[in-house]
C-alpha positions in Angstrom: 14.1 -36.4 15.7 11.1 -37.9 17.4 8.9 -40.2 15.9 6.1 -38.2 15.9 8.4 -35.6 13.5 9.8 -38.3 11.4 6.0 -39.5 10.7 5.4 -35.9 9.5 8.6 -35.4 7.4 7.6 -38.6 5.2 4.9 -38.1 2.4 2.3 -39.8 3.2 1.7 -42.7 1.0 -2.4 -42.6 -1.0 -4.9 -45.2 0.0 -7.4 -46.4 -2.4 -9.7 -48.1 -0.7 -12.8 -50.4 -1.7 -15.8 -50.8 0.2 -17.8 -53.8 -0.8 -21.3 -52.6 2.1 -23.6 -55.7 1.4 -22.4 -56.9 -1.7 -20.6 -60.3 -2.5 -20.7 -63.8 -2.5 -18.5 -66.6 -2.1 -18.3 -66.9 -6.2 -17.6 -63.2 -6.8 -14.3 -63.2 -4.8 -12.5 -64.3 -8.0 -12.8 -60.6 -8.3 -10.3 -59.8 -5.5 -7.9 -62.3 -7.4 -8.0 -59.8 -10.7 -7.3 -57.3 -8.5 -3.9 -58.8 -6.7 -2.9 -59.4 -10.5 -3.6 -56.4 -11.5 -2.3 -54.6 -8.5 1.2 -56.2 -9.3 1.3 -55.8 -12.7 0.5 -52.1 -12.2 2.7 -51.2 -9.3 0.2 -48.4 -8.0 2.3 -45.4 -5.9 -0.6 -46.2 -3.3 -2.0 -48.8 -0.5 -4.6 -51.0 -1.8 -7.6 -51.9 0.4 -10.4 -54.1 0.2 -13.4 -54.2 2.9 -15.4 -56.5 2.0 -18.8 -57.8 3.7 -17.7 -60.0 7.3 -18.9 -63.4 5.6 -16.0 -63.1 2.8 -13.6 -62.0 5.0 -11.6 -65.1 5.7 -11.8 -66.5 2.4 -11.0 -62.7 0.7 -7.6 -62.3 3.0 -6.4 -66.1 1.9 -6.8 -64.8 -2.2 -5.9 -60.8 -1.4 -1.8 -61.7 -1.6 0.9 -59.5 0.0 -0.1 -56.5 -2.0 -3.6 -55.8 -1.2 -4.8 -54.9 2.8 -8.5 -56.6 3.7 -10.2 -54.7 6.3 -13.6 -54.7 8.5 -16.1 -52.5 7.5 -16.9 -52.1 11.2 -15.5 -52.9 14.6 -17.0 -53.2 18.3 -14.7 -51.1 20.8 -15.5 -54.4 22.9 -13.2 -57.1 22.8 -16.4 -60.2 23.4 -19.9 -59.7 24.7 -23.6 -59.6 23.9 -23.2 -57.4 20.9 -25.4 -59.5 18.0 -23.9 -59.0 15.2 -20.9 -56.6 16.3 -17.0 -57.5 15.5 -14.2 -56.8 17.6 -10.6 -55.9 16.5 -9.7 -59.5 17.7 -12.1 -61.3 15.9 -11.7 -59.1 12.9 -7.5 -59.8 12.8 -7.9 -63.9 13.5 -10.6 -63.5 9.7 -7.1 -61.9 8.1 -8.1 -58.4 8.2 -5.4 -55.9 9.6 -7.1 -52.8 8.9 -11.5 -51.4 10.2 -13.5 -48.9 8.5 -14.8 -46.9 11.7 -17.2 -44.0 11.8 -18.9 -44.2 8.5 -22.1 -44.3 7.6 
C-alpha cells in the first residue's frame, strides 16, 4: 500500500479551529489556558487549533499544552526579506506555531 493510499484509507480526523484576526492581548491569553483544561477534560474526537494575532504567539504556544495546535494566521512564501510586516514559515515555527492559515481573507 502506498502512502498516498494509506492517507486515504484513514478517516480523517475533524479540525476545529479558532481564529483570533485582531483580537487579544497579553491579559486575555488566560483564555487559551481554559481552553487546554477544558480540551483535556473533554477529550474532543477532533484537532484543536488556535491562531491567534502574531504578537501572542510566543507566549500563546508556551500556555497552549500538548493538546491544542497554535498556528499563524498568515505566512510569507519568503523565507527573510523586505516584506514589512510579513511572516515566514521559519519565523512563524521558532514563535511555537507548527501549523498557517493561508489563503483567507
Amino acid at each position: 500500500m502506498s502512502v498516498q493510499d494509506k492517507l486515504w484509507a484513514e478517516p480523517m480526523r475533524p479540525l476545529i479551529a479558532g481564529n483570533w484576526k485582531m483580537h487579544g492581548l497579553i491579559a486575555q491569553l488566560a483564555e487559551i489556558k481554559s481552553i487546554a483544561a477544558a480540551v483535556v477534560a473533554v477529550n474532543p474526537p477532533a484537532d484543536i487549533l488556535i491562531c491567534p494575532p502574531a504578537t501572542l504567539l510566543a507566549r500563546a504556544a508556551d500556555l497552549a499544552g500538548h493538546r491544542i495546535t497554535i498556528g499563524g494566521q498568515n505566512c510569507h512564501p519568503e523565507t527573510a526579506g523586505a516584506f514589512t510586516g510579513d511572516l515566514s514559515a521559519e519565523m512563524l515555527k521558532d514563535a511555537g506555531a507548527s501549523a498557517v492559515i493561508l489563503g483567507h481573507s
